[in-house]
C-alpha positions in Angstrom: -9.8 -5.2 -24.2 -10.0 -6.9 -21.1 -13.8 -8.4 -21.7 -12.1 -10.0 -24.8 -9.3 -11.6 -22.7 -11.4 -13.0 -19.9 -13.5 -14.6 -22.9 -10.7 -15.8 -24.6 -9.8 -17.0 -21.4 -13.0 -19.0 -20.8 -12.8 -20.8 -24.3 -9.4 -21.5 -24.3 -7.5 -21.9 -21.5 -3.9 -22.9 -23.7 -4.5 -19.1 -25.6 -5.2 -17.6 -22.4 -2.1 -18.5 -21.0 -0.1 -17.6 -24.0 -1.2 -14.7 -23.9 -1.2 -13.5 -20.4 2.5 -14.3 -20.7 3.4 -12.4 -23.7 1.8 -9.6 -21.8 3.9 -10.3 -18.3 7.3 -10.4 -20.5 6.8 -7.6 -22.3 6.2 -5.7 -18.9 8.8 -7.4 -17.5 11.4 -6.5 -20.0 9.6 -2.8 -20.0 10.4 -2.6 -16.0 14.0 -3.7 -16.9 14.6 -0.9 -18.8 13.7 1.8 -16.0 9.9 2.3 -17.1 8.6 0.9 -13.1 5.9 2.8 -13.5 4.3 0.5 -16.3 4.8 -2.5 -14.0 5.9 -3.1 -10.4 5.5 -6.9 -10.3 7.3 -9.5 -9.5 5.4 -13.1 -11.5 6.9 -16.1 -11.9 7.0 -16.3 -15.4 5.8 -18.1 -17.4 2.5 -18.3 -15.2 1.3 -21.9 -15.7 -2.5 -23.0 -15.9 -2.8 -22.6 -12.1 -1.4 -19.3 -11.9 -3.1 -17.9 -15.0 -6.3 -18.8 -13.2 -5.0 -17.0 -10.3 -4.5 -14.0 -12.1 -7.9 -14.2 -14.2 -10.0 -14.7 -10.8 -8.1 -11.7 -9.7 -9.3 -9.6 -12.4 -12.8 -10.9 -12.1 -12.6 -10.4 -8.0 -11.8 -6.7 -8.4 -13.8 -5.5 -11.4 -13.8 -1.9 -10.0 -9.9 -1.9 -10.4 -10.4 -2.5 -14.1 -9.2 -0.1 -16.8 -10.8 -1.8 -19.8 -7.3 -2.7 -21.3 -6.5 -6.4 -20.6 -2.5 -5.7 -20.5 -3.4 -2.6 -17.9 -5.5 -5.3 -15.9 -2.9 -8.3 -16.0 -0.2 -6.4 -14.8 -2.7 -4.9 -11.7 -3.3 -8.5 -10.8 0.1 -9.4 -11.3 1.6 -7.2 -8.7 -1.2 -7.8 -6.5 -0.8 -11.3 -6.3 2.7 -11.6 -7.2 4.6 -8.1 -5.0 8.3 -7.8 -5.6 10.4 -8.1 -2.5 
């Protein structure tokens, strides 16, 4: 759930990042295999510290754009911030 990620998030920084890019490389590979409608992004991955904050202040910016599920929420900020070309 995404109120358990942005926690997570706020206690440890290291395990946020971990697992913020688990989540962008298992959409990643997920849009590589033809399924674009599970992620259109475009994230330098692996996010470092600075980007994962990016993406977490993203999620907190837009609360209304929230679906609850932190891997629905990551990949919304992701191609927000991070658009394919």
């Amino acid at each position: 759930m995404t109120a358990e990620y942005l926690l997570r998030c706020e206690r440890n920084q290291d395990a946020c990042m971990a697992f913020t890019n688990r989540v962008l490389e298992v959409l990643t590979t997920a849009a590589f295999f033809q399924q674009k409608t599970i992620y259109k992004g475009c994230a330098p991955t692996p996010l470092d510290i600075e980007g994962t904050g990016q993406l977490v202040k993203w999620i907190l910016t837009y609360p209304q754009q929230a679906t609850g599920y932190a891997a629905d929420d990551i990949a919304k900020a992701a191609e927000a911030l991070w658009p394919c070309k």
